[in-house]
N, C-alpha and C positions, 0 to 999 in steps of 0.2 A: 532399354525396353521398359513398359510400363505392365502394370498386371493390375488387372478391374478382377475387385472380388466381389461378387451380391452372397446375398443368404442363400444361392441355391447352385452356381454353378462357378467356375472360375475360366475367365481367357485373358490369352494375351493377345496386345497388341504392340505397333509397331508408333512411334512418336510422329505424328506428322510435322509437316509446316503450317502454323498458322498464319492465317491470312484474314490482321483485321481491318478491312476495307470499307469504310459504309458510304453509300452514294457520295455526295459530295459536301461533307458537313459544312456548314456555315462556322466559320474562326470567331474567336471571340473579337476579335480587334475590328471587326465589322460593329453587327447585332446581333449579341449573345441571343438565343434563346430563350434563357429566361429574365433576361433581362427586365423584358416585360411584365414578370411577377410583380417587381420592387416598384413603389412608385417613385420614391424620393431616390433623387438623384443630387449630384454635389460637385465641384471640382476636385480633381485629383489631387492627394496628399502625400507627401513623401516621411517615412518614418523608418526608423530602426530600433532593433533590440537584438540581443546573443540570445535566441532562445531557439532548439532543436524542439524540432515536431516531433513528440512521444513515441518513440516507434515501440517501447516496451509495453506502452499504452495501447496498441493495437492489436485485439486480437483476431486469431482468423480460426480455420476449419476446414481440412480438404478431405472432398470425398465429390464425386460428378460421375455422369454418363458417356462416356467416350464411345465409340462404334469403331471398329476400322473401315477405314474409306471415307471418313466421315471427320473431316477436320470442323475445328469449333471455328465460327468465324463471330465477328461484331452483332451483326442481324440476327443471329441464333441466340447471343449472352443479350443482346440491351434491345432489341425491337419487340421482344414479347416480354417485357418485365412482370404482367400479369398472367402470363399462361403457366397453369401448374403441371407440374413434370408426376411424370406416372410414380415413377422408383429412386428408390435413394442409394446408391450405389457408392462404393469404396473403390477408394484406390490407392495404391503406392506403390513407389520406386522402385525395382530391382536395381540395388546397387553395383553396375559389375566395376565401377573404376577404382580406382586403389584408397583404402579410407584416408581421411583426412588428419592432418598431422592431430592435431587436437584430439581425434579419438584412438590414436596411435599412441597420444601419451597417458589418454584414461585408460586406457587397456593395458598397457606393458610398464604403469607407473610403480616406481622401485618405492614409494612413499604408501601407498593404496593400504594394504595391508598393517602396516602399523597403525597409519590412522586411523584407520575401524579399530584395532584392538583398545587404543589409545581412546578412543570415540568412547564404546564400551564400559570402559574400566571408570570412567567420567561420570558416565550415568549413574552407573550403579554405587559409589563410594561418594559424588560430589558433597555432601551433605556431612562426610564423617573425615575429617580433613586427615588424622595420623592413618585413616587405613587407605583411604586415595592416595596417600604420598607412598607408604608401602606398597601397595599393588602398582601403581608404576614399576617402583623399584626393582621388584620382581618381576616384571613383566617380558625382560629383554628387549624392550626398546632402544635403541641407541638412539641418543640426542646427534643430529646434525643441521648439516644449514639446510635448510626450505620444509622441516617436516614440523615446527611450530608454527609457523605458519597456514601450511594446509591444515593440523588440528583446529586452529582459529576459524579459519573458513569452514572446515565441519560443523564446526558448535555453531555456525549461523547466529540467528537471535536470540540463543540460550548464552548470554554474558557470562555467566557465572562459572558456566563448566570450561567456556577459553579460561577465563579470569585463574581458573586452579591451576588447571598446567600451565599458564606461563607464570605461575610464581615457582611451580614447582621446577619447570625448566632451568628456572635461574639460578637456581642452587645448585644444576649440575656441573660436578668439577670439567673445564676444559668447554664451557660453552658458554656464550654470548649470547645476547641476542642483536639479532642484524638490525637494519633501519627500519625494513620491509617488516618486521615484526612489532618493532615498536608503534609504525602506522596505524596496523593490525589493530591493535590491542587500543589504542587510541580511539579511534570509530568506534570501538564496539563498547567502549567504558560511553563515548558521549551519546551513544545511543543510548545508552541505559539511564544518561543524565547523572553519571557517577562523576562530576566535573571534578568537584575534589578531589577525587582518585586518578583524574588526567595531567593534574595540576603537579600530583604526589610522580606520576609517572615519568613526567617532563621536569622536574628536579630531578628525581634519578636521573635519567637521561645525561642532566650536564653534569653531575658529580664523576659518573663512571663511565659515561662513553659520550664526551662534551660535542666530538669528531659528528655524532649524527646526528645533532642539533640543526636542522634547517629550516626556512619559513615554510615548506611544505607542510613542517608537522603544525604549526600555527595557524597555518591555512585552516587543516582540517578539525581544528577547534573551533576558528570563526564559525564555520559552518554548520555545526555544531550545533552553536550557541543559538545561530540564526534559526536555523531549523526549529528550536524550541520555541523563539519569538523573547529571546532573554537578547536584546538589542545590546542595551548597555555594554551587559558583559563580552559580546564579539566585539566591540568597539575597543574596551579595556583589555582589549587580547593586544590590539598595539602600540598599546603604552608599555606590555609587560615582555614583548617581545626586546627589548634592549638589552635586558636585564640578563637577560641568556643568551650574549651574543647575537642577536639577529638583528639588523636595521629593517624594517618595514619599508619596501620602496612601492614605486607602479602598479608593479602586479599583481602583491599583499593588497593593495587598495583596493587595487581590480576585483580580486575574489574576496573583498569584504561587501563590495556593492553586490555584489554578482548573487552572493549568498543571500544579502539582506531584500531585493529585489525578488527572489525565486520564490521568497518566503512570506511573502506580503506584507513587508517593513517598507516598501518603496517611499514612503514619507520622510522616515527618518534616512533612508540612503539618500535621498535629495539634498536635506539638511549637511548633512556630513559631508558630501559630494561638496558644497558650498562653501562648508569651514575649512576645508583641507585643500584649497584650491591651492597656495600659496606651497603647501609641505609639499604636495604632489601632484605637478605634471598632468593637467585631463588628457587622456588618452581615448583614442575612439572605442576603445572597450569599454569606459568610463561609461559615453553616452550611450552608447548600445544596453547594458544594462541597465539603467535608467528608464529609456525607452520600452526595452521589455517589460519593466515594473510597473509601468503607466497603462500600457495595452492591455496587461495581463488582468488588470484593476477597471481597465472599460475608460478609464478617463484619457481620450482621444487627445483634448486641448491640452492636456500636461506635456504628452507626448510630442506634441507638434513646439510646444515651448524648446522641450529640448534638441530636436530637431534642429531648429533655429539656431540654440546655442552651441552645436555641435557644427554648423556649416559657417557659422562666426568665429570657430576657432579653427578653420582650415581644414575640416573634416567631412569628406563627399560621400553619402552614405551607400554604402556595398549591397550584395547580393543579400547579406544576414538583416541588414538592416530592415531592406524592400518586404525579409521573408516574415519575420517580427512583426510590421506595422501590418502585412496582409493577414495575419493571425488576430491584432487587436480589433480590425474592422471587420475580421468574420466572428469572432466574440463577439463584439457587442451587437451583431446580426448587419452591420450597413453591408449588406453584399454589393449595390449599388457602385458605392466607393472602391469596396475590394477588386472590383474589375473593372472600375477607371483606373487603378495604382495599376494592376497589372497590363492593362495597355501601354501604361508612361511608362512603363521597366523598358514595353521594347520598341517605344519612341528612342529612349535614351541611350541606348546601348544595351540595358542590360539584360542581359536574357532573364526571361523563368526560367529556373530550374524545375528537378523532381519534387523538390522542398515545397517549389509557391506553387507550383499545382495542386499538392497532394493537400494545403492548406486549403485550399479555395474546395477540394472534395469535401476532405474531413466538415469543413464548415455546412456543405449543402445535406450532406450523408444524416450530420447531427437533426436538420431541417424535417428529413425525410423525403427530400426534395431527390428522389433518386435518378430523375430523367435527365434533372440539370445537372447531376453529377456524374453521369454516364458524357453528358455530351462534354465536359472539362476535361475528361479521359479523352475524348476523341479526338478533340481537338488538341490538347499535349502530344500526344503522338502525328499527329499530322503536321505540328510545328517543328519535329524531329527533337522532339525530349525524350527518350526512353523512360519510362514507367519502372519503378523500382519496385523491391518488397515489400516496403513501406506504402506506395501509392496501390497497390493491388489490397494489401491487408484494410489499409483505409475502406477501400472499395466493398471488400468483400465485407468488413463489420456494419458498412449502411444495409445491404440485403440483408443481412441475419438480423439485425434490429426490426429491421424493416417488416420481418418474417418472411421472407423468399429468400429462405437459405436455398433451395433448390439450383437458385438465379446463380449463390453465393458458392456452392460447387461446383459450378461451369466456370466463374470464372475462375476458379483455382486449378481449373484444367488447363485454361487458357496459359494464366501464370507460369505452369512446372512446362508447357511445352514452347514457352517464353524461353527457357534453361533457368526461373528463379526458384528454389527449394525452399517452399516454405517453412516458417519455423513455428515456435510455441504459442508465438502470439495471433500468429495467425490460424491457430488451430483452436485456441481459447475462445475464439468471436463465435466459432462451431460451437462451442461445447456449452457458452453460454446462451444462444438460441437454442441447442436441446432441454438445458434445462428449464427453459421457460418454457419449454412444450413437457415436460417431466417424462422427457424419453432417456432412460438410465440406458437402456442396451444399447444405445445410437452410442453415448458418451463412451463407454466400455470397449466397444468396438475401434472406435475411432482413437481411442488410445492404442489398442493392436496394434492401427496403421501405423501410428506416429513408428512406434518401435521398427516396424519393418524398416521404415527408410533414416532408421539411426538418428530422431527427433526424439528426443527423451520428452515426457512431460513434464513440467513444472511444476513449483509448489501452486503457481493460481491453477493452474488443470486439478491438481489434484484437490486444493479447495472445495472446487467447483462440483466436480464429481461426486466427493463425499457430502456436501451439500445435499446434492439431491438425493443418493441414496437416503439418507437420514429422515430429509421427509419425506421420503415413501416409504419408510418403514424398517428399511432394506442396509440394519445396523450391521450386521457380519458384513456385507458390502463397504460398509463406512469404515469400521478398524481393519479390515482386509488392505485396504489401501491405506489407512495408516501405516502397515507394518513395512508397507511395499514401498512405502516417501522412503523411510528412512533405510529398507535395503538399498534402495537406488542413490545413497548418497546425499539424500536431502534432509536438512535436518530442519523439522516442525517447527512452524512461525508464529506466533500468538495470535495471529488469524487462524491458523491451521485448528489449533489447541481449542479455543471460541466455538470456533463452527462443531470442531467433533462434540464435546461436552453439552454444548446447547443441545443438539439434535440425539443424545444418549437423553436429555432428562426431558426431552416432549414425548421420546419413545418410554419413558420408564425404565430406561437400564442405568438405575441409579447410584448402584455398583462400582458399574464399569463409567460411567461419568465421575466418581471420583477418583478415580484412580487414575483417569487422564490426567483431572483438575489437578491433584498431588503432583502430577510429573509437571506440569506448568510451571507449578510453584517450584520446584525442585531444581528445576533449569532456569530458573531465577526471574519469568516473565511476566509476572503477575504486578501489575502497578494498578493506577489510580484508575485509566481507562477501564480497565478490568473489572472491576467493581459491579456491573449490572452481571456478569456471569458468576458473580460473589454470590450476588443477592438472588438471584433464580434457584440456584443449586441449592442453598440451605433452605430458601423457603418451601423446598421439593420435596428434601430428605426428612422437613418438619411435620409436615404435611403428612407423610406417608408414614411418619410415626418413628420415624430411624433418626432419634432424637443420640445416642451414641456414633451413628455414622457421621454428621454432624460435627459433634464435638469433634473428632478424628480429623474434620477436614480443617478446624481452625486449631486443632495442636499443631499439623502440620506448617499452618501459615507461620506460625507463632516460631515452632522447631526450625524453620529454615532463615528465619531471622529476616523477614521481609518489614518494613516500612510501614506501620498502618498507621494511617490520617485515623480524623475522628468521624469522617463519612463511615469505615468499614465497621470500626469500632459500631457506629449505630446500627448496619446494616445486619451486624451478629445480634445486636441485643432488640432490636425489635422483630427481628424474624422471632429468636426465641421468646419474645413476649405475646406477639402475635398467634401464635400457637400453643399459648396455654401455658409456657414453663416462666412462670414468672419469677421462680425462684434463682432457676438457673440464669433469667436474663439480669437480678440483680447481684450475680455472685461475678459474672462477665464486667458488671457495670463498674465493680470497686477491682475490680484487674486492668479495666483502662485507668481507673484514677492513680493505681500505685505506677500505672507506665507516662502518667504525666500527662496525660489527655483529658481533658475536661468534658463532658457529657452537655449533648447540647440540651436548651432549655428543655425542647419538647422532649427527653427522654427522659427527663428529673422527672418534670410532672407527671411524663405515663407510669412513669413506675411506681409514685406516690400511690398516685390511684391506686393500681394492681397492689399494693405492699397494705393499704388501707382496708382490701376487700379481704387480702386474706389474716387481717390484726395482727399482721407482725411490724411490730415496733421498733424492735431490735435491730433489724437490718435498716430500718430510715433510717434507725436515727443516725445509723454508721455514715449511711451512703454521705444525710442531709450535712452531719459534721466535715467531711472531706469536700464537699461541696460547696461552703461554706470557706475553708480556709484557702480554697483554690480560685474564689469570687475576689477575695481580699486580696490575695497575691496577684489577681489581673487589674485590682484596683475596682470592680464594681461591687455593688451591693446586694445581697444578697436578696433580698424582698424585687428589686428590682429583675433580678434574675428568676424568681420564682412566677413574676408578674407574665410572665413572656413567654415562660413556657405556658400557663392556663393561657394564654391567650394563641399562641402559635396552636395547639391543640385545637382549642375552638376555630378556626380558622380554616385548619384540615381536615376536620369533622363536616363542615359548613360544603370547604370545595367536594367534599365527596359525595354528600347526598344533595346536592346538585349535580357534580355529574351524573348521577343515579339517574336524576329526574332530567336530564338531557338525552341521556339515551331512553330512556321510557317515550319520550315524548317522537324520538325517530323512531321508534318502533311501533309507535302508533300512526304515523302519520306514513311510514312505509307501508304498513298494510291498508290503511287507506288507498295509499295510491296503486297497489296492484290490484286492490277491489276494481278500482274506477279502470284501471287498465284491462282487466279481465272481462269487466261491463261493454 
């Protein structure tokens, strides 16, 4: 049974049969439709790549107008795509069938409960290492197998608070830790870019449990590496892989291209794909990732190279291959191409699947091109493809872009009496079409539903959400649902932490934005990206005259033992010069010099000035000395260094009352043109 709830009354109904029937569509393998949009046409190409269409990537939003008696057909969802619907109307599942194992084990799991205590006692102590090692101690935890693990995946992207309890784990008598952990802890150090400390981790490893050394965990270093765009060093992962027992074979290769390709090295995975032909075996995984890296980058002729070289080594390229290359020509927009390849798929034998249709939506949906993507649906199901969750979510995210979410809940009616249960992502595509219309009580609601039919929201729902509250105003909304991520089990992401703080310091709760900021830095997530929510926040609290609130926020950077380049380092000493404490910005400036950081030119010479205007001597000539023996030690010259900052100055002085006089100049020429518009 299903139950439609509005703002004002509640029924139920009964699931019909849908019946999507529409006169007699014209197949693509004819004359598409819109074929006729594209002019340029081409002979068909054949390509491959390993590359899965994002389905995490797709969000959706269910909520439609159902009637009983009144089943949704085709002509109802796609022949009026511009008729607007009177009411926006919810819905959800009454679950009566038996919960799903999954939530059998988050409900009755013997692990739940420690790890929130365990969760807890992290927060609050991570930062004071003998009293988090005592309050474990105390705690009554019992260390067993799989409960370091779920604390890991608690701590999400807070490294630092896994990083405590698994040291502290390891000192407890009579416990190990398993392979599944040492994974764990692997990902979330290389996310953090702690490589050194992965490096330190997998020595361990072979001195004291050699037994779960495997190329898996090498794998997930390469990948790692790739991710970061540090090539070299995933490369240098299989030279060091020997060293520790592992021979690198096929499928280490495999996932070394695979990585370097996803991550747009595809250059250098060519190269190396080249030199290593002799060590290792080309496998059509080989070219498949390859291929993907070329598609994914627009360069069509690469791909077709490899192509080439992949049916020259005996390799006829698959369903993934067909679904890859249909992905690179809806990229780079040849939709023309994209449905000559999918006619020759079923010239050749090989059918479309759910995959190469929902490619060829996704690609039209992006377009805005919604008719021609209504008729790809219609025609997939008339070739007898069944339509997945993933082809519906696609679908339904081009109407919410498109702004006929209305369209976009019909067809999520259509979907759940398909029997598909939408999930997060498909409820995200909703929640981010409300927010573009800044409807908070749509999004609020439609969280409701999720809960009724056992769809938790996610941390991007809940981003999203708090997003909006925040610029409407509506901050008790915004930390409300903060508190409620983290009851639910989810632990705040440095997008999460971003969005709250920015939208506390546009509201003026500057307070309560640092005290996020602190917990950020606290859970260890504050890096280089980070930086622009560095620089708003102090120049907020400067501004506003909570010149001690301030200070407070960068003891704490400093107190948690984070990382600071010479970008943050400026970013503190020119806010506080910027706002008038010039003195405190040169007491900042010789705290970076005694931590071995050098002050870039233009910050010497701002300060000269300021230190000039107020005749203190004393402090130049401090700062100019240390400045001075730190010029010599990099090998340049002092005068030279002093030349650059007056000039870097002048320069930024220059672009800014120019840009001054750029916008003056639209703002004159805007009111011109709405005079003459108004005329």
């Amino acid at each position: 049974m299903m139950q439609r709830i509005c703002s004002k009354k509640l029924c139920l109904y009964s699931i019909y049969q849908v019946h999507l029937s529409v006169g007699n569509p014209r197949p693509l393998g004819r004359e598409p439709f819109f074929l006729f949009q594209f002019l340029e046409s081409s002979k068909p190409l054949f390509f491959s790549t390993h590359s899965r269409l994002g389905s995490s990537k797709i969000p959706p939003k269910l909520t439609h107008n159902l009637k009983p008696g009144n089943p949704i057909s085709k002509e109802r969802i796609f022949n009026r795509l511009d008729e607007p619907r009177e009411v926006l109307d919810l819905i959800h599942l009454e679950n009566d069938t038996e919960p799903s194992t999954e939530c059998q084990i988050q409900t009755h799991d013997d692990f739940a409960a420690d790890v929130e205590k365990v969760y807890r006692i992290l927060r609050k102590f991570h930062s004071r290492v003998p009293k988090l090692e005592l309050a474990l101690q105390e705690s009554g935890v019992m260390m067993r197998s799989g409960l370091t693990e779920r604390v890991l995946n608690r701590c999400g992207d807070a490294g630092n608070l896994g990083y405590r309890f698994f040291a502290w784990a390891s000192k407890q008598p009579g416990y190990r830790h398993s392979y599944d952990v040492y994974k764990s802890m692997i990902k979330i150090l290389g996310k953090m870019r702690q490589f050194g400390a992965v490096w330190a981790l997998i020595e361990e490893m072979r001195k004291e449990n050699p037994q779960l050394l495997s190329p898996e965990v090498f794998v997930i270093l390469m990948r790692r590496f790739a991710s970061s765009r540090m090539v070299k060093k995933a490369i240098e992962v299989l030279d060091e892989m020997p060293k520790y027992g592992c021979e690198p074979d096929e499928y280490v290769f495999g996932c070394l291209l695979d990585a370097l390709c996803k991550n747009g090295s595809v250059k250098e995975a060519a190269l190396l794909f080249e030199d290593m032909r002799i060590r290792f075996k080309p496998t059509i995984k080989h070219f498949t990732s390859l291929l993907y890296g070329w598609c994914k980058e627009g360069n069509l002729m690469e791909a077709k190279v490899v192509l080439v070289k992949m049916r020259e080594a005996g390799f006829e390229p698959d369903i993934v291959v067909y679904n890859n290359l249909l992905n690179g020509y809806s990229v780079a927009g040849k939709m023309v191409d994209a449905f000559h390849l999918l006619q020759e798929m079923k010239r050749t034998g090989c059918e479309p699947n759910a995959t190469s249709y929902t490619i060829m939506i996704q690609a039209l949906c992006a377009r805005e091109k919604m008719e021609e993507a209504v008729r790809v649906f219609m025609d997939m199901e008339g070739n007898g493809c069944e339509a997945d969750i993933v082809t519906y979510t696609t679908l339904i995210s081009g109407f919410c872009k498109s702004g006929k979410i209305e369209k976009g809940y019909e067809l999520l009616d259509a979907m759940i009496q398909k029997g598909h249960t939408p999930n997060q992502t498909t409820y995200l595509y909703f929640m981010l079409a409300h927010e573009k219309k800044e409807e908070l009580e749509e999004c609020l609601d439609l969280m409701k539903e999720m809960r009724k039919i056992s769809v938790l929201p996610d941390s991007s729902i809940y981003n999203t959400v708090i997003r909006l509250a925040c610029k409407l105003g509506e901050t008790e909304d915004g930390m409300r649902l903060m508190n409620e991520l983290e009851a639910n089990g989810i632990s705040p992401g440095v997008e999460t932490f971003v969005i709250m703080v920015n939208g506390l310091v546009e509201n003026d709760c500057l307070v309560e934005a640092c005290d996020y900021f602190n917990e950020m830095v606290g859970r260890g997530l504050l890096a280089a990206p980070q930086y622009g929510i560095l620089k708003d926040l102090l120049n907020s609290l400067l501004r506003a005259d909570k010149l001690q609130l301030a200070k407070d926020v960068w003891s704490c950077i400093i107190a948690k033992g984070c990382e600071l380049n010479v970008y943050a380092w400026t970013i503190w000493i020119h806010a506080l010069f910027s706002n008038g404490h010039v003195k405190d910005a040169c007491s900042y400036c010789l705290d970076m010099m005694d931590a071995g950081v050098m002050p870039q030119p233009d910050t010497f010479a701002k300060l000269m000035r300021g230190l000039r205007k107020l005749y203190n001597r004393q402090i130049a000539a401090e700062i100019t000395e240390k400045v001075r023996k730190m010029a010599a030690a990099r090998q340049m010259t002092f005068k030279m260094y002093k030349r650059r900052g007056e000039r870097d100055l002048k320069e930024k002085a220059k672009a800014k009352k120019d840009g001054r006089k750029r916008r003056a100049r639209r703002r004159q020429w805007g009111s011109r043109s709405r005079k003459a518009d108004a005329f």
